[in-house]
N, C-alpha and C positions, 0 to 999 in steps of 0.2 A: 306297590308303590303309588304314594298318592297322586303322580304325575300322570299313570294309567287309567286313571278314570273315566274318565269321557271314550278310551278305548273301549276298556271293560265294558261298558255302559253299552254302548253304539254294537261291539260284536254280540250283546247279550239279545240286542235289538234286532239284527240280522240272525240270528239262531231263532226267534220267539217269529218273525216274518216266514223263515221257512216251515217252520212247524205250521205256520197257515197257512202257506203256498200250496204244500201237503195233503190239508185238509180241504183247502176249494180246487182241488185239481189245475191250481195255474201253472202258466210256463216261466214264471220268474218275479224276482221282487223287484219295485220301480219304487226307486228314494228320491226326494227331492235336492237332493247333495249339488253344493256348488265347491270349486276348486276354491280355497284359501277365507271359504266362509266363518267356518268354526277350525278349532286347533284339530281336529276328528279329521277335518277332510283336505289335508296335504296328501300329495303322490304319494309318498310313502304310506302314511296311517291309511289310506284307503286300500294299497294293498295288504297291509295287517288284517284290516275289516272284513274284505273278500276272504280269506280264508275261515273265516268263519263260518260262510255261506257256501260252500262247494256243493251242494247239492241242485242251487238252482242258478242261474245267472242272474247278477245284479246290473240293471237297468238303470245308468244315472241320465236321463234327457234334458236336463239342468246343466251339467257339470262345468259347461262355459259361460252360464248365464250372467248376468249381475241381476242384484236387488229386484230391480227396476223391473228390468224384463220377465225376470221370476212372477212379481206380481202380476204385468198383465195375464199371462198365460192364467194365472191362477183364476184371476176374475172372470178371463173368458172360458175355462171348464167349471166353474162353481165352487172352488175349491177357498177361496179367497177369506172369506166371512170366517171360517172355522182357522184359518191361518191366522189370523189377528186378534182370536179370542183370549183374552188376558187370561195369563198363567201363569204363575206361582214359580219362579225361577227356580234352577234345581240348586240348592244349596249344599251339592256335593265337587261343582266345579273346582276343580284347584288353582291356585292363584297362576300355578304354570304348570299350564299342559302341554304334555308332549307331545311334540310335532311330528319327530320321527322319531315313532316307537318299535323299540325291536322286536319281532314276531316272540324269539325266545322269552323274552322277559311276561311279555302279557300269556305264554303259554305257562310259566312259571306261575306267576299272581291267580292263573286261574284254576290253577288244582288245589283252590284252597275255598271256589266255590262249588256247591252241589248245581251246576251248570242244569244237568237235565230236569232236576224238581222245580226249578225256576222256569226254563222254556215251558213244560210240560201245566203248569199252573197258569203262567201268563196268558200262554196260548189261547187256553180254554178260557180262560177269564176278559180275553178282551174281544172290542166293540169292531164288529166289521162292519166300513163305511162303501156302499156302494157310488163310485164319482163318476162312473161309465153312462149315468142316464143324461147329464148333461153336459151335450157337446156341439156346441155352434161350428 
């Protein structure tokens, strides 16, 4: 359903994180997820999302933040600049996204994607950003 998108999307994003968590031997993935940001990140849809990810703990250090406060942190670990790099909206968003999405329904929508050739591709294919060097 088109209202599962940004689910779909965001758990496919936490499966393609662990497959690199995996790969660099970390203890867990770290989102920049704030509560009531995007329609993804309500109580609910976040516990949808964490089951995608059972293999490692997800890490939100955000999740209370506002805007605001997001940015400075951002600016004072380096992260800032590449945050506000103009990008091509995703023109998959649906005019209504669902808030609270039910786990079965997105377990359903998703046996109709090839899940593992997806992580397994992206994985390998994408860009690891080390932000650990700078830290005031």
């Amino acid at each position: 359903p088109e209202r599962l998108t940004c689910i779909l999307c965001k758990r496919m994003m936490y499966r393609i994180a662990q497959e690199i968590a995996h790969k660099e031997k970390a203890e867990g993935i770290v989102t920049g997820e704030s509560i009531g940001e995007q329609a993804s990140q309500t109580l609910w849809n976040l516990k949808v999302l964490n089951e995608a990810a059972r293999q490692y703990p997800v890490y939100r250090p955000l999740i209370g933040f506002d805007k605001v406060e997001t940015e400075k942190i951002a600016k004072r670990i380096g992260t800032y600049e590449i945050s506000i790099q103009k990008a091509k909206g995703c023109e998959a968003v649906p005019k209504k996204p669902a808030t609270k999405a039910s786990l079965k329904m997105v377990l359903e929508a998703e046996k109709a994607l090839d899940i593992e050739t997806i992580v397994k591709r992206s994985a390998r294919n994408a860009k690891i950003l080390d932000v650990t060097k700078k830290r005031t």
